[in-house]
C-alpha positions in Angstrom: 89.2 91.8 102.1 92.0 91.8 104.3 95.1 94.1 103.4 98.4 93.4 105.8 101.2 95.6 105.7 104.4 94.0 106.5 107.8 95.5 107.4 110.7 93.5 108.2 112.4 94.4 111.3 116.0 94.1 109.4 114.6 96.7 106.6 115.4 100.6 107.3 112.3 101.7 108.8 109.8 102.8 106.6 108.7 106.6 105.9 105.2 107.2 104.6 105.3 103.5 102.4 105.0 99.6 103.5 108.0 97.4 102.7 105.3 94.9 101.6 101.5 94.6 101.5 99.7 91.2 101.4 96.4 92.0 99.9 93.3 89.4 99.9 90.5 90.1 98.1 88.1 89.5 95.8 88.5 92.2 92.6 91.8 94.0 91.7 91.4 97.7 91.2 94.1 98.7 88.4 94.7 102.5 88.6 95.6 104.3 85.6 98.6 106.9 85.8 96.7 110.2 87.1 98.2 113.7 86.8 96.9 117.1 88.1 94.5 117.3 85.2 91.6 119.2 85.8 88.1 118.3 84.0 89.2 120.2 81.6 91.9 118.3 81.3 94.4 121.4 81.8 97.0 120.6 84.7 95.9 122.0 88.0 98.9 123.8 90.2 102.3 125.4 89.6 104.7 123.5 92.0 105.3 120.0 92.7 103.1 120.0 96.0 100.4 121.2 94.4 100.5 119.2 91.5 101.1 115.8 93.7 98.0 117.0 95.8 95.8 117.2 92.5 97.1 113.8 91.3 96.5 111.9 94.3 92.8 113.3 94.5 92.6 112.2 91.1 93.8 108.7 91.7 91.5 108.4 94.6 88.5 109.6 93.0 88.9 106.8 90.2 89.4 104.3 93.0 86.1 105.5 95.0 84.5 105.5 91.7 85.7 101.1 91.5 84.2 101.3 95.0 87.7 101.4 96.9 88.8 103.3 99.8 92.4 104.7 100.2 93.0 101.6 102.8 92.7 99.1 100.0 95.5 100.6 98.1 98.3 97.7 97.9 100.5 99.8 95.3 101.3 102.9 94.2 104.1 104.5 91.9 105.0 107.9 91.7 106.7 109.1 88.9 108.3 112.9 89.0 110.2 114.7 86.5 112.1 116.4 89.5 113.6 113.2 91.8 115.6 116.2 94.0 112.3 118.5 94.1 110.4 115.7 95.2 112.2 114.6 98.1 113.0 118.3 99.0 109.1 118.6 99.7 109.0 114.8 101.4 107.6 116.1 104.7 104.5 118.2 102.5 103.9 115.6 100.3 103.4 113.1 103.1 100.8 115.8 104.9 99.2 115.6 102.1 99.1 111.6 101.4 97.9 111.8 105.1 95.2 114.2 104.5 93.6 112.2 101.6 94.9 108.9 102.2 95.4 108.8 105.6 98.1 106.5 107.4 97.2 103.3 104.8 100.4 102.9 103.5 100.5 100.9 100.4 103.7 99.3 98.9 105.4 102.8 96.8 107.9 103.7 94.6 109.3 107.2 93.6 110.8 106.8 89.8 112.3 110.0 87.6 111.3 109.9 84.6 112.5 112.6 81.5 108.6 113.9 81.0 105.2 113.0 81.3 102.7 112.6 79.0 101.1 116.3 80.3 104.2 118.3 79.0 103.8 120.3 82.6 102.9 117.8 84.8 105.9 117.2 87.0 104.1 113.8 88.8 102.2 111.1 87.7 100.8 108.5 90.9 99.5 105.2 89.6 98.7 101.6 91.4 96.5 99.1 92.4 93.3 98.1 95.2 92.4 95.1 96.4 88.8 95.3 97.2 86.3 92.4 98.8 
């Protein structure tokens, strides 16, 4: 599998996302929407940072569990019920992509949305691998 992150020299430079991946594999991971549910299925964490933290281990551990890594991720979208929160806390919530993810940058999107399914989840993460 071979996962190429491309970013166009006349595109703004990118912060903590690729302007486009190229992804060649063999199986496509689909990720399902994760939240900061716990496995209780209560949602884990009072404030955004927290709650994006317990959302992206989620959405990791589903990937491991497919038999990805966090390099293989081509896509992810973030939804947030807070668009001005969520960039308020941009430099924290990239520490923490960093500290699970590391510096694999997939191809991302932030989106508000008015709710998420969880009535007090504030941030849903979901995406796609490309795995050999």
């Amino acid at each position: 599998m071979t996962v190429e992150r491309v970013d166009p020299p006349r595109l703004s430079p990118p912060t903590g996302f690729s302007h486009a991946v190229v992804a060649t594999g063999s199986r496509i991971v689909f990720l399902a929407g994760q939240t900061a549910l716990d496995a209780d299925g209560e949602v884990c964490g009072e404030t955004l940072p927290e709650q994006f933290d317990r959302a992206l281990a989620n959405l990791l551990a589903a990937l491991r569990a497919a038999g990805g890594t966090p390099a293989e991720l081509a896509r992810v979208t973030v939804y947030t019920t807070d668009l001005a929160a969520y960039r308020a806390h941009a430099p924290t919530l990239g520490r923490l992509w960093r500290a699970r993810a590391g510096r694999h940058y997939p191809a991302m999107a932030v989106v508000q949305v008015a709710r998420l399914w969880d009535e007090t989840a504030t941030v849903e993460l979901d995406g796609f691998a490309v795995l050999p």
